[in-house]
MITIKE-197085 format. One record per residue: residue number from 0; x, z, y of N, C-alpha, C in turn; residue in three letters. Coordinates in steps of 0.05 Angstrom, whole numbers. Example, Ala and Ser with C-alpha at 12.3 -4.5 7.8 and 13.67 -1.06 7.14 Angstrom:
residues 2
(atom 0,(264,156,-114),(246,156,-90),(264,156,-66),'ALA')
(atom 1,(257,142,-45),(273,143,-21),(258,157,1),'SER')
end
This chain:
residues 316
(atom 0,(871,333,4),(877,331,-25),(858,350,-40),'UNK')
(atom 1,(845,335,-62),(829,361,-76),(837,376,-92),'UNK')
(atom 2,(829,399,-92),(838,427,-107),(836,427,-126),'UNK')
(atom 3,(857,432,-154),(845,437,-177),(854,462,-181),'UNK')
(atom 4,(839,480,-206),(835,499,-198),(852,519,-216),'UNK')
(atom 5,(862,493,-233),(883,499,-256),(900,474,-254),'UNK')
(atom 6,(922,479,-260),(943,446,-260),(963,460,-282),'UNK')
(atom 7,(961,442,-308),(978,453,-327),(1002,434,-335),'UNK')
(atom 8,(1023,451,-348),(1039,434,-343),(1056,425,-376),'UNK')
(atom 9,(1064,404,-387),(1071,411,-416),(1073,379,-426),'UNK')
(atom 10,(1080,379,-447),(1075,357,-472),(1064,359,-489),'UNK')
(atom 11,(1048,335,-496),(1026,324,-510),(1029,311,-531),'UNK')
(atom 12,(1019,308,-550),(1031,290,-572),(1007,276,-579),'UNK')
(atom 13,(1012,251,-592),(994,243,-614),(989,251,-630),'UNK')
(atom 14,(977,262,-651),(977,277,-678),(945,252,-693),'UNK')
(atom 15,(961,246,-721),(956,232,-746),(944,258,-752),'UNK')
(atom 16,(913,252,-766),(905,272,-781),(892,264,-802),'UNK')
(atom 17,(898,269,-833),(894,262,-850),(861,259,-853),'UNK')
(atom 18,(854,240,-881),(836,248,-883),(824,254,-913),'UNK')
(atom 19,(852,269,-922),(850,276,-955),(860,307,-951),'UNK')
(atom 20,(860,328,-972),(879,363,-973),(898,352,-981),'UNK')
(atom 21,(913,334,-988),(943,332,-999),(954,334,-986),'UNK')
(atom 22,(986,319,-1004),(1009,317,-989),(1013,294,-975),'UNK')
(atom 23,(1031,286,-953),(1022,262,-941),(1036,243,-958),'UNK')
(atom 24,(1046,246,-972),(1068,220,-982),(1036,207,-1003),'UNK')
(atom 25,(1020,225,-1012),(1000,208,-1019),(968,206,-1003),'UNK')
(atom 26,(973,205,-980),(945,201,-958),(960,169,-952),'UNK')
(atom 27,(926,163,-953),(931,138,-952),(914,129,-922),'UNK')
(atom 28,(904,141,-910),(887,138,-883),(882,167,-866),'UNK')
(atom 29,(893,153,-838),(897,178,-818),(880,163,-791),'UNK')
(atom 30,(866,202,-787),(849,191,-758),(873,200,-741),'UNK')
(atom 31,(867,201,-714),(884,208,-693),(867,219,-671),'UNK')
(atom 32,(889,238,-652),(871,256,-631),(900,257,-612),'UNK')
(atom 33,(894,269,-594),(910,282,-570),(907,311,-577),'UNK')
(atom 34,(940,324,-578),(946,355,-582),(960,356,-559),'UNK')
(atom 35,(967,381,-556),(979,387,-542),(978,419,-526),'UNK')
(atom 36,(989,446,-519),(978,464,-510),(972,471,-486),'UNK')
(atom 37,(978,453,-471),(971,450,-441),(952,428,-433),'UNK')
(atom 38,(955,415,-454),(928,394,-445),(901,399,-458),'UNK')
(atom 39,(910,420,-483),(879,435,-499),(868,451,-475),'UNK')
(atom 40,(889,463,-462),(878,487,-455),(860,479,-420),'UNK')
(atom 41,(882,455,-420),(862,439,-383),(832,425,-396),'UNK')
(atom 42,(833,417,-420),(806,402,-431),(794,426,-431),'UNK')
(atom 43,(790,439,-441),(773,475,-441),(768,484,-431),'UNK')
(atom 44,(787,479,-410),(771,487,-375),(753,469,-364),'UNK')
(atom 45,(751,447,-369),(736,422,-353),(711,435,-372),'UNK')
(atom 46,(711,429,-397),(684,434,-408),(677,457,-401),'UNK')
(atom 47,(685,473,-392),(663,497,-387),(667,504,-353),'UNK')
(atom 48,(670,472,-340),(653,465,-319),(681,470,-297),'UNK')
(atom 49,(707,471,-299),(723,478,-291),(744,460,-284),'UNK')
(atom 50,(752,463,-249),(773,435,-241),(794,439,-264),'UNK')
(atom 51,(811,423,-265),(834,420,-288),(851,399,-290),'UNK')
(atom 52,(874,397,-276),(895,380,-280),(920,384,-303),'UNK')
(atom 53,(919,365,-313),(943,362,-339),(964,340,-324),'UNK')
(atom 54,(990,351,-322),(1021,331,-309),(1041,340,-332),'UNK')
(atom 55,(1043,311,-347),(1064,308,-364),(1080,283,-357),'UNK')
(atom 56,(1092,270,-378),(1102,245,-385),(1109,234,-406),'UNK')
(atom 57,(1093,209,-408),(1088,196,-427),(1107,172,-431),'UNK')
(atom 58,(1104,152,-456),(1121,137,-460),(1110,108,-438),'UNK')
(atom 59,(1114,86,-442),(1102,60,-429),(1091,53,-451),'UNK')
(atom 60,(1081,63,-475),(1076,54,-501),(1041,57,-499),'UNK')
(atom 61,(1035,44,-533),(999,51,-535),(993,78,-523),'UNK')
(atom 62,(1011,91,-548),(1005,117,-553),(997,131,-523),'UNK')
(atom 63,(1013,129,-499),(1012,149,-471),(997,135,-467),'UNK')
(atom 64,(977,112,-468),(957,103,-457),(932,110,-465),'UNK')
(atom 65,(940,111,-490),(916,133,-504),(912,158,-498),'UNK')
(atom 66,(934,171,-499),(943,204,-488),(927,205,-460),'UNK')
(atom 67,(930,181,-445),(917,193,-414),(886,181,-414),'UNK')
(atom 68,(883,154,-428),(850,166,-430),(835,177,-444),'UNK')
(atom 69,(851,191,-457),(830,215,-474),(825,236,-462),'UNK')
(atom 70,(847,248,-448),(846,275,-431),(835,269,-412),'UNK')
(atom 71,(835,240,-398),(818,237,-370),(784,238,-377),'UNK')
(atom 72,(781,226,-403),(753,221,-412),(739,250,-419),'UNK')
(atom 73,(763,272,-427),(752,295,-412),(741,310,-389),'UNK')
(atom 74,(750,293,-376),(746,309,-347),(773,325,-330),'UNK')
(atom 75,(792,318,-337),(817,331,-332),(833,306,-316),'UNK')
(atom 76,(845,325,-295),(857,289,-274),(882,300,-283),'UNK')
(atom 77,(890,265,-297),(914,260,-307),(927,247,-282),'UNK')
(atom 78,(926,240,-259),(936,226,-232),(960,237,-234),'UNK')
(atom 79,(972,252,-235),(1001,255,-242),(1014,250,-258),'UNK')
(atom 80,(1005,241,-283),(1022,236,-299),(1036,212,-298),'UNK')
(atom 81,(1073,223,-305),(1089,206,-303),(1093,178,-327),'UNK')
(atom 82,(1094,155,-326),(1100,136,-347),(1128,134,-346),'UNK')
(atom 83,(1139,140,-373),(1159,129,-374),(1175,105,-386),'UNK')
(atom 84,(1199,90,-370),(1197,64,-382),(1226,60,-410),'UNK')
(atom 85,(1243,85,-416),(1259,84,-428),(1260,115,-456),'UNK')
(atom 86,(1234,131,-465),(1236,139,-478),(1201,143,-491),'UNK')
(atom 87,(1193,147,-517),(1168,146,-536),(1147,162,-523),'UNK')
(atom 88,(1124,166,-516),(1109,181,-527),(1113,203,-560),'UNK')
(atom 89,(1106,231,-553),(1118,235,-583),(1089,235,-603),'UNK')
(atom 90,(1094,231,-632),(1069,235,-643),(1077,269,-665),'UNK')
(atom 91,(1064,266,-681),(1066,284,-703),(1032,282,-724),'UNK')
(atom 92,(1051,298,-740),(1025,293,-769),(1015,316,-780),'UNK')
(atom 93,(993,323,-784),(982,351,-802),(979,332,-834),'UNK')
(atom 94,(986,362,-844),(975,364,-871),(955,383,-875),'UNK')
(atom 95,(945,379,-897),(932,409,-906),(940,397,-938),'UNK')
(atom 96,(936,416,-944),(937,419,-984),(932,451,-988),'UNK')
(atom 97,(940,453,-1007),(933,479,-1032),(951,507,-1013),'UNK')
(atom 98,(969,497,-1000),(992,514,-988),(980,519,-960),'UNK')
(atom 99,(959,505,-946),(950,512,-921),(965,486,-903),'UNK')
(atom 100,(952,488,-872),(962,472,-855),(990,474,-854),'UNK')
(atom 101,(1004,445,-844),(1030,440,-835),(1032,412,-810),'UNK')
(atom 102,(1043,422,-801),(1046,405,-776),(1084,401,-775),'UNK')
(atom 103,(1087,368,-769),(1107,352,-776),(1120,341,-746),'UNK')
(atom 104,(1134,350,-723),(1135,334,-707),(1158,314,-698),'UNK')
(atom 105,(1148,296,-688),(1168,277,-682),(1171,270,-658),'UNK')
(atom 106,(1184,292,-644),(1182,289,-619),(1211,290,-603),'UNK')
(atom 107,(1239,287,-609),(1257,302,-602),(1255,267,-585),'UNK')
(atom 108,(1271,271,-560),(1276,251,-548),(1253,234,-536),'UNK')
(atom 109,(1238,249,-539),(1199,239,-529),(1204,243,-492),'UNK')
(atom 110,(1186,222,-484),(1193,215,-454),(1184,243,-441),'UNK')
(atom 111,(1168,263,-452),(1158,288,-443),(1184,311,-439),'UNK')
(atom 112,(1211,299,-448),(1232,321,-457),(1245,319,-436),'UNK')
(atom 113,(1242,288,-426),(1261,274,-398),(1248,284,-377),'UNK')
(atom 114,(1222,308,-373),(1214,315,-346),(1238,338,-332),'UNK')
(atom 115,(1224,333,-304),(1256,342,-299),(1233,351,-259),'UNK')
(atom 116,(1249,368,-250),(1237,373,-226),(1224,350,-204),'UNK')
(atom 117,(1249,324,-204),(1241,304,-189),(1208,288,-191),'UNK')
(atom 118,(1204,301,-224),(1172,280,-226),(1159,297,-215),'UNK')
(atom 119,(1150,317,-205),(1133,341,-199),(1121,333,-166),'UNK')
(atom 120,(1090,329,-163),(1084,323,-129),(1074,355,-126),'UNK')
(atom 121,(1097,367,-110),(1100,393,-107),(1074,402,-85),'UNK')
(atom 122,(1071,382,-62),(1039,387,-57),(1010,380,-64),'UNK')
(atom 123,(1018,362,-87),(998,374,-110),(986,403,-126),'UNK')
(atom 124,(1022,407,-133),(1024,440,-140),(1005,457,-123),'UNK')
(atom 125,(1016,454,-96),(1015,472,-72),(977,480,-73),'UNK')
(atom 126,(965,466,-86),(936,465,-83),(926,487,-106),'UNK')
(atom 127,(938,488,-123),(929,503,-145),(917,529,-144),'UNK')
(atom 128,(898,542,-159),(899,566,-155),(917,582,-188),'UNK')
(atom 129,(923,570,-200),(927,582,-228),(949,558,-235),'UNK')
(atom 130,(971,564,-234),(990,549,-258),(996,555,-282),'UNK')
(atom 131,(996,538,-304),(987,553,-323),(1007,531,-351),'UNK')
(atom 132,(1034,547,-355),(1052,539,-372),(1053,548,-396),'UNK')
(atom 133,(1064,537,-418),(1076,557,-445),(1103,553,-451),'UNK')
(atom 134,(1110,565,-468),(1135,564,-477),(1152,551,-491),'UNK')
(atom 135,(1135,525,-493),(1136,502,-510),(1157,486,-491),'UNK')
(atom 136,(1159,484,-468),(1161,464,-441),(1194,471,-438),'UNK')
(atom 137,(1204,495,-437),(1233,501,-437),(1238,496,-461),'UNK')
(atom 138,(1237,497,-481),(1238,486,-513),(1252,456,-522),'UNK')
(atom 139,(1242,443,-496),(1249,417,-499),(1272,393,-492),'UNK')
(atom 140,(1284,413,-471),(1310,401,-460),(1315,422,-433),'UNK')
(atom 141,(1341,423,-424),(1357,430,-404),(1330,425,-386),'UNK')
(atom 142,(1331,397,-375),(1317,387,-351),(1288,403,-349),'UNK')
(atom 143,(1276,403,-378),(1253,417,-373),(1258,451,-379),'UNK')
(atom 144,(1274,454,-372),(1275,491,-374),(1282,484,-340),'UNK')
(atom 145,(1292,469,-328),(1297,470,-309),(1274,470,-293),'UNK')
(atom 146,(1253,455,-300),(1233,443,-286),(1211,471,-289),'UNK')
(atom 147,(1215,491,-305),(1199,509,-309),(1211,532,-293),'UNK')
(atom 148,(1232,535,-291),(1243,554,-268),(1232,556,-252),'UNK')
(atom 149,(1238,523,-231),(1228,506,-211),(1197,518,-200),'UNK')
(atom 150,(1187,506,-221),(1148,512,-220),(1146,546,-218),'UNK')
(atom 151,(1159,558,-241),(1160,593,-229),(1166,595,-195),'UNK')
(atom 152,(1183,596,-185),(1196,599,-161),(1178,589,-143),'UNK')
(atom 153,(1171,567,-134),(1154,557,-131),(1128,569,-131),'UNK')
(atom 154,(1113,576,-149),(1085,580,-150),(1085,614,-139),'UNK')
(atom 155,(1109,631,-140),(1116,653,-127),(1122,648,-97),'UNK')
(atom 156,(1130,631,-85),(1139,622,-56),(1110,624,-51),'UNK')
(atom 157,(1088,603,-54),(1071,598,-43),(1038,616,-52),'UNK')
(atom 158,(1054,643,-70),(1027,656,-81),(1005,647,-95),'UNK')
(atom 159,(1019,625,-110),(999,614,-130),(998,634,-159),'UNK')
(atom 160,(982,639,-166),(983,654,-198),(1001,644,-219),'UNK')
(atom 161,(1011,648,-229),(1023,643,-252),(1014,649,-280),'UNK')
(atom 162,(1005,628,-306),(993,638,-327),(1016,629,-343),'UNK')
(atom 163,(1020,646,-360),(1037,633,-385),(1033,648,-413),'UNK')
(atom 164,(1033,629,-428),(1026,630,-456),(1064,624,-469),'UNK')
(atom 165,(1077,648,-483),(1104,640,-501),(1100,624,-516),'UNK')
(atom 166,(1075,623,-531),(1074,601,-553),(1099,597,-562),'UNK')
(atom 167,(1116,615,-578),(1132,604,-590),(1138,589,-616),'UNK')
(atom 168,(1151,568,-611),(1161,554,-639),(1179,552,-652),'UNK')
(atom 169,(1189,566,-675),(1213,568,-685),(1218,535,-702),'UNK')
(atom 170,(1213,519,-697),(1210,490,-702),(1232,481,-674),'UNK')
(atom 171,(1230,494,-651),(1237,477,-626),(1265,499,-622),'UNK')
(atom 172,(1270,526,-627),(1288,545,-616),(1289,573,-641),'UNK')
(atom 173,(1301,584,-632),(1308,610,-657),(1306,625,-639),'UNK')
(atom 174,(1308,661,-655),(1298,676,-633),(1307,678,-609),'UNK')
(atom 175,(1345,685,-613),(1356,692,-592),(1354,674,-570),'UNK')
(atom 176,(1352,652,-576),(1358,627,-551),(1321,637,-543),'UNK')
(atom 177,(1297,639,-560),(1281,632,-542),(1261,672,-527),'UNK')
(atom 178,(1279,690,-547),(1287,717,-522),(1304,707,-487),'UNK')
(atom 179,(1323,698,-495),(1331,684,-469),(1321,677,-456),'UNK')
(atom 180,(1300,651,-456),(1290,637,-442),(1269,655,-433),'UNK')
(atom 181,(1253,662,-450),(1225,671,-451),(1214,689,-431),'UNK')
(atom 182,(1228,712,-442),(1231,741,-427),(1232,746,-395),'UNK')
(atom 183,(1240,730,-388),(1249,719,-361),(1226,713,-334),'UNK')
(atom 184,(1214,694,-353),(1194,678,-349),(1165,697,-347),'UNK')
(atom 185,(1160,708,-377),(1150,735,-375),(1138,752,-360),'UNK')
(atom 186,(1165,764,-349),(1165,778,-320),(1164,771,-297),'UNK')
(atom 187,(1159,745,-295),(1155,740,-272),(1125,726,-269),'UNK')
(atom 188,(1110,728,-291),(1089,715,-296),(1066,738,-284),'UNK')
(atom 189,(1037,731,-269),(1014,740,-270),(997,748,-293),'UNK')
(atom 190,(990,728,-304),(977,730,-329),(997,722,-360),'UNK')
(atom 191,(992,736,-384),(1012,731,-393),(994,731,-432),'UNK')
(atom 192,(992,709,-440),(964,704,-464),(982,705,-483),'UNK')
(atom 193,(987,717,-505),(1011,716,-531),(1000,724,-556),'UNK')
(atom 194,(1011,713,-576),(994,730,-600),(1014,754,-607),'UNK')
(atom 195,(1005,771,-634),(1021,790,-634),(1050,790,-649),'UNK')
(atom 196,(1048,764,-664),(1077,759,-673),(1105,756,-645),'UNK')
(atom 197,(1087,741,-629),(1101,740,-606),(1113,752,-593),'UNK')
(atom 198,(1092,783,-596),(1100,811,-580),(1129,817,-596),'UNK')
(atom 199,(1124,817,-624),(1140,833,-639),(1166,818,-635),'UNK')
(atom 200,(1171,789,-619),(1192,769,-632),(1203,783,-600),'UNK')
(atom 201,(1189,777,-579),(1191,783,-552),(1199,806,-541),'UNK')
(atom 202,(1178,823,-545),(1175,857,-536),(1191,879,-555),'UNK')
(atom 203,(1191,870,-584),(1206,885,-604),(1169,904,-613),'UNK')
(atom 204,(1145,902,-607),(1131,912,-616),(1106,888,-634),'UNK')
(atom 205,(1088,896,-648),(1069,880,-649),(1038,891,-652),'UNK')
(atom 206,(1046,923,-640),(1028,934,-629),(1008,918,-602),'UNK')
(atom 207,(980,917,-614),(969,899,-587),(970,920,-564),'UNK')
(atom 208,(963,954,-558),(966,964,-540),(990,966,-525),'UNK')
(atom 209,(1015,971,-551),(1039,960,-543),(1057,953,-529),'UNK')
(atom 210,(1044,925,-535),(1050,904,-523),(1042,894,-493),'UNK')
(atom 211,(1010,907,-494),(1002,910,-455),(1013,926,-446),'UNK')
(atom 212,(1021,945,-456),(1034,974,-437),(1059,962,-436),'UNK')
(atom 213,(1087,954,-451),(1101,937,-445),(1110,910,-417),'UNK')
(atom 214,(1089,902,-428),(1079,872,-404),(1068,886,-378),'UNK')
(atom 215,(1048,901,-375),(1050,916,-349),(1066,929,-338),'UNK')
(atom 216,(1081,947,-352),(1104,949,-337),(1129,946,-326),'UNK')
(atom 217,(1127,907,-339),(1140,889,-321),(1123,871,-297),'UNK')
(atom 218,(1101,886,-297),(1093,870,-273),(1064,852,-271),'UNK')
(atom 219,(1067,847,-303),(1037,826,-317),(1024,841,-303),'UNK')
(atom 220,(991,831,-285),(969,830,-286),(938,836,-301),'UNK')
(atom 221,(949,810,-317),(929,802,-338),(938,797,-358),'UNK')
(atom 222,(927,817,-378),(938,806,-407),(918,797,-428),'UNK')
(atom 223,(923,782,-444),(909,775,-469),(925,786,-492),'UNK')
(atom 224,(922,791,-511),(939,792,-538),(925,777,-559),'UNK')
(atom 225,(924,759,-567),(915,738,-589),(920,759,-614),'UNK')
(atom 226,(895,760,-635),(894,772,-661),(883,760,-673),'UNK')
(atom 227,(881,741,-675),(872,715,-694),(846,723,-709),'UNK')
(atom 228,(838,723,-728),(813,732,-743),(807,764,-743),'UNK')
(atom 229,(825,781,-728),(811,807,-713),(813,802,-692),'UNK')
(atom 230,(800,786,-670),(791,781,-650),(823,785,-627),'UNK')
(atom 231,(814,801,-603),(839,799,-580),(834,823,-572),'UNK')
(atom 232,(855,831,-562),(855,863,-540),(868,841,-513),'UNK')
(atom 233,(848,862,-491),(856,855,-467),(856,873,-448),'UNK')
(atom 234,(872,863,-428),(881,900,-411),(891,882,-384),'UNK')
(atom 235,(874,900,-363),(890,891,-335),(901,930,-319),'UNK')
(atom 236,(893,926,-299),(899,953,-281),(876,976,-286),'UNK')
(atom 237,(860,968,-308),(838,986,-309),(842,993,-332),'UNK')
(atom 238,(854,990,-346),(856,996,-378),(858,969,-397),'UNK')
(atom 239,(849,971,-430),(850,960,-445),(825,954,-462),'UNK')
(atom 240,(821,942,-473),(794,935,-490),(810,918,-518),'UNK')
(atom 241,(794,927,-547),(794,912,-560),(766,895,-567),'UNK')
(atom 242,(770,864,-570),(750,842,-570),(742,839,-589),'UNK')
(atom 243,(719,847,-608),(719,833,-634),(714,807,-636),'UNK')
(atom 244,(717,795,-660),(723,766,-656),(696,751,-676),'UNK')
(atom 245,(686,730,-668),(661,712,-661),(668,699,-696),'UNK')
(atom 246,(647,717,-712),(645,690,-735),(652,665,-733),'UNK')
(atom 247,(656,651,-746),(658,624,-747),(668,616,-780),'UNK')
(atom 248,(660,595,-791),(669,573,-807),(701,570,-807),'UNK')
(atom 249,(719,571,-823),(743,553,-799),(741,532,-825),'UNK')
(atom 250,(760,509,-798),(764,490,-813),(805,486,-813),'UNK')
(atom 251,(804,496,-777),(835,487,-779),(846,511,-756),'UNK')
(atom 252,(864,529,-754),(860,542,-730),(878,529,-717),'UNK')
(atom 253,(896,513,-719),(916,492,-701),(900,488,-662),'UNK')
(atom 254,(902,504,-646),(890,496,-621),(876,525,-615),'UNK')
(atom 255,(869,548,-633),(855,567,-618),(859,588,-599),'UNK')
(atom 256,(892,585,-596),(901,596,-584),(901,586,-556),'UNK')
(atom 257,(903,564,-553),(898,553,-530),(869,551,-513),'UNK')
(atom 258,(850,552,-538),(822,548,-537),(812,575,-519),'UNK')
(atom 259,(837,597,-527),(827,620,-518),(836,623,-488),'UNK')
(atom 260,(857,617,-490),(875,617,-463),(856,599,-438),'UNK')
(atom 261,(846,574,-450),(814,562,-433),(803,586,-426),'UNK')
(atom 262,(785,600,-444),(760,622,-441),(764,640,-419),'UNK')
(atom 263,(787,646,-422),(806,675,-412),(804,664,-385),'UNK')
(atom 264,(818,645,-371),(825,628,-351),(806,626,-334),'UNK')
(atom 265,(785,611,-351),(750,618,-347),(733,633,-328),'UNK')
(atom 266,(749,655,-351),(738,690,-341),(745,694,-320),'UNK')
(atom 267,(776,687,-313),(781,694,-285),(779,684,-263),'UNK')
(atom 268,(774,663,-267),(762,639,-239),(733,649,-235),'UNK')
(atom 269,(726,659,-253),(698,666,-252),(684,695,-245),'UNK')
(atom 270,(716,703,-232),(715,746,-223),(703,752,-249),'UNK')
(atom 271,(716,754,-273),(688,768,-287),(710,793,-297),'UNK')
(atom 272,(697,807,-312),(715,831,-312),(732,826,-342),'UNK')
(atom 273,(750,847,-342),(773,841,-367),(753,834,-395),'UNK')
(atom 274,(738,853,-400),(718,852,-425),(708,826,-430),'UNK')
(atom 275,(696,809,-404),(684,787,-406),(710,762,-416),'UNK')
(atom 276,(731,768,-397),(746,754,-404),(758,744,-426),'UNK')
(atom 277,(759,767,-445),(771,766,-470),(751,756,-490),'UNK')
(atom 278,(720,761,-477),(696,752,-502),(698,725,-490),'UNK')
(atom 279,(699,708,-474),(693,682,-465),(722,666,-483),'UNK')
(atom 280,(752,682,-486),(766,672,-498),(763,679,-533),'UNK')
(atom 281,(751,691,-533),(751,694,-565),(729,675,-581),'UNK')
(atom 282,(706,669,-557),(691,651,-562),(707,615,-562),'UNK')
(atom 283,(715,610,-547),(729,589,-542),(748,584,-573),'UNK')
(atom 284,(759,607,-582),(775,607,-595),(760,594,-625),'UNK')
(atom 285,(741,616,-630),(728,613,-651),(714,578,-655),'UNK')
(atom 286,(695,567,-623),(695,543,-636),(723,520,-642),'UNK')
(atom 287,(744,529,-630),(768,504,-636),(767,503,-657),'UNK')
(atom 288,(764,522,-677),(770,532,-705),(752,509,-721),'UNK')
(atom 289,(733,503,-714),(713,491,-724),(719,460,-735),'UNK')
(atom 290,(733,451,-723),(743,418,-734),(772,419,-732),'UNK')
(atom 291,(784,390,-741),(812,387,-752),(827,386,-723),'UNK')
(atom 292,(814,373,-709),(826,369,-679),(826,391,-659),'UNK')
(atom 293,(851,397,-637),(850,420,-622),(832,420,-602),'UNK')
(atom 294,(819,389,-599),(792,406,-583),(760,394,-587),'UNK')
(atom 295,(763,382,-606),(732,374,-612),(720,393,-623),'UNK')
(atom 296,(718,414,-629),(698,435,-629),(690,455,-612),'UNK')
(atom 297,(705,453,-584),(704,463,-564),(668,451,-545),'UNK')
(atom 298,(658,471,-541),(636,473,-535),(635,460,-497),'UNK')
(atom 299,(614,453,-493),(607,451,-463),(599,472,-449),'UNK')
(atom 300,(588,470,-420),(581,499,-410),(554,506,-421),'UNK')
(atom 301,(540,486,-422),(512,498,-435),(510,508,-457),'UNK')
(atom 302,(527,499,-471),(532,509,-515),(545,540,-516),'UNK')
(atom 303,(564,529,-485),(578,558,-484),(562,589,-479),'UNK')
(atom 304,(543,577,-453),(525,602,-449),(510,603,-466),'UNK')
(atom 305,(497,593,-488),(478,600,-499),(490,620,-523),'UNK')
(atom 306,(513,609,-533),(525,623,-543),(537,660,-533),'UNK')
(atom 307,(547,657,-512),(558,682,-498),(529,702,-497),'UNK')
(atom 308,(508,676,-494),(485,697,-483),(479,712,-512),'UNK')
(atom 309,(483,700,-533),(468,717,-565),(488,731,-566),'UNK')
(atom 310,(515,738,-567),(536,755,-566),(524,780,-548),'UNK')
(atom 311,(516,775,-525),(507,801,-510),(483,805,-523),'UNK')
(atom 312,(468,791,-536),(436,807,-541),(443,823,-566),'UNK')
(atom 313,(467,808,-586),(468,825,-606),(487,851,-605),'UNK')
(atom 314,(506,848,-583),(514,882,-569),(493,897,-562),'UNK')
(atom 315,(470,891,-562),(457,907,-545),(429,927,-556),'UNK')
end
């Protein structure tokens, strides 16, 4: 069986994307893309040359047929993904207007909510070197908080890494229920990518140093701290670094968090050291930013090095 080198795990949506700044009750024409934060973040790995499996479940509808050859036409093996024959694909809609982005979803009862441990080919799992979940996935039903336990326990049995991103959504859970869940998970995690609202919702800090001294001394590894337009601090067993963060244009930041969690991922398949790590994610980050969709501005490996390479000439 071949190795991938990441296998992520989550729900995907369709997402409508306008093609006016209003409100939608007056847009009259919408493009469409594949979102999602586990399948941004397996596309991000493929493009910058990296194995990458995405295992969800989809509806029997257009939509999951679209969902799986878009991500496959990435480069990402969808071969696991489950069809389902009795609940939707979910979609959702962006706005933008005068007030900034909004994202609308319609996803409650989406065939992605019905995953549950039984769809999982656990020696599929068994191949991985990096599993790599968010916090989105318990968010969605009993079965799938179950199924995320499962994959924890599991990827600890057999010494696989564990990556997780909280990504929390106060759209899907409120605090206390998703302190509960979260925290848990957390601690039992290797690598652990969060922004700093997260820290503060999670940790009770939103200090980025903080928040690694915190997380290591439950155990984290590897940390990222997401700082959005002041770049990322990152910290393993050697210390901490803060990352400054990579000009860019924005157009939409919907996906850069994920974009980064790619880079980072990147870094580490690739032994490179904490510093590199956090510049390869802050880079990643900065191009998602670049278009409406969470990953069409995401660069290839060649766009990527040429890029990383002017970042070091102008440190230097």
């Amino acid at each position: 069986m071949k190795q991938q080198e990441v296998i992520t795990i989550g729900e995907s949506l369709v997402a409508f994307i306008p093609d006016s700044n209003t409100r939608l009750r007056y847009v009259q024409r919408f493009g469409k893309a594949v979102v999602g934060a586990e399948s941004n973040v397996a596309v991000g790995l493929s493009k910058l040359g990296h194995t990458a499996a995405w295992i969800s479940k989809v509806g029997a509808d257009e939509f999951g047929q679209y969902m799986i050859r878009e991500i496959r036409a990435e480069g990402v093996d969808t071969s696991r993904v489950v069809i389902c024959d009795t609940a939707p694909t979910a979609v959702m809609f962006k706005q933008f207007s005068s007030a900034g982005t909004s994202v609308f979803y319609y996803r409650s009862g989406s065939a992605a909510s019905t995953l549950k441990p039984g769809d999982m080919d656990w020696e599929f799992l068994g191949h991985a070197k990096i599993l790599h979940l968010s916090g989105i996935t318990p968010a969605l039903s009993p079965s799938c908080a179950k199924l995320v336990q499962e994959v924890f326990a599991f990827a600890k049995q057999q010494g696989i890494q564990i990556s997780f991103d909280p990504n929390f959504r106060r759209k899907l859970w409120n605090e206390r229920q998703a302190k509960d869940a979260l925290i848990p998970l957390v601690e039992q995690s290797d690598i652990v990518l969060l922004g700093e609202e997260e820290g503060l919702a999670l940790l009770g800090t939103a200090d980025r140093k903080e928040i690694a001294r915190r997380l290591a001394d439950k155990g984290v590894r590897r940390i990222g701290v997401k700082r959005g337009s002041a770049g990322s601090y990152v910290a393993d067993a050697n210390g901490g670094i803060d990352i400054p963060p990579y000009p860019v244009d924005v157009v939409d930041t919907v996906g850069a968090g994920d974009a980064f969690d790619a880079g980072f991922l990147a870094g580490l398949l690739e032994e490179s050291s904490i510093e590199r790590c956090g510049k390869m994610g802050n880079l990643m980050g900065a191009m998602a930013v670049r278009s409406s969709g969470d990953t069409d501005g995401l660069p290839d490996r060649d766009e990527f090095d040429r890029l990383m390479d002017d970042i070091q000439e102008v440190q230097r």
